[in-house]
C-alpha positions in Angstrom: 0.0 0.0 0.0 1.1 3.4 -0.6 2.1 5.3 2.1 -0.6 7.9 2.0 -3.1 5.6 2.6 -0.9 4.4 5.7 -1.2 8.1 6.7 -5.2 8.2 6.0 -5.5 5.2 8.4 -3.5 6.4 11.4 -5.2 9.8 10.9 -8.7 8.3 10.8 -7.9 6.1 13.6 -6.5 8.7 15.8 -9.8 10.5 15.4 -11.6 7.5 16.5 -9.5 7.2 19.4 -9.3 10.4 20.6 -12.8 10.8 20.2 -13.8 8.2 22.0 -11.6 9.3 24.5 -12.6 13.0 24.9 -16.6 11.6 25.1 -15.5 9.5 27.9 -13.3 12.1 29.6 -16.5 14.5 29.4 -19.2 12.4 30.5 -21.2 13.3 33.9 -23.6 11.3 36.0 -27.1 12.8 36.1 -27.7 13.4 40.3 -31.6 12.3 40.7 -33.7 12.6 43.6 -35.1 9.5 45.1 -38.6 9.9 43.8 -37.1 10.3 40.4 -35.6 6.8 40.7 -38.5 5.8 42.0 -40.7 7.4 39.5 -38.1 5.2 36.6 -37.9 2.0 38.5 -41.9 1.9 37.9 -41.8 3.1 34.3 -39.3 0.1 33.8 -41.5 -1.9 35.6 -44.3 -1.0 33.4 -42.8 -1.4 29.9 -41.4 -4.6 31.0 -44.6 -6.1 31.6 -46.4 -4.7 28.9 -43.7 -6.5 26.8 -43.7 -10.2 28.6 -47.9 -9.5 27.6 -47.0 -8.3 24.0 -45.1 -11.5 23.8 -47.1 -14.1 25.1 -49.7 -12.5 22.7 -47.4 -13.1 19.8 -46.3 -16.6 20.7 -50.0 -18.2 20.7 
């Protein structure tokens, strides 16, 4: 291979990389309240049974 498309690769990977690396450097946990945990433990709750119902529906 030519060695531009050497130099293509590295660049393009070094993006990637660095990237990937700035996003994790950045990233924040949300704080939440305890009723806001709460309030998505239910949701959770919710969608996952209305899925296990969706599903039995399908499989008959």
């Amino acid at each position: 291979m030519p060695w531009y498309i050497w130099l293509i690769i590295l660049v393009t990977l070094g993006s990637i990389i660095g990237s990937l690396l700035m996003l994790r450097k950045t990233a924040q946990r949300i704080p939440l309240t305890q009723e806001q945990k709460e309030r998505i433990a239910k949701r959770n709750a919710q969608l996952d049974a209305e899925e296990e119902r969706e599903k039995r529906e399908r499989d008959r």
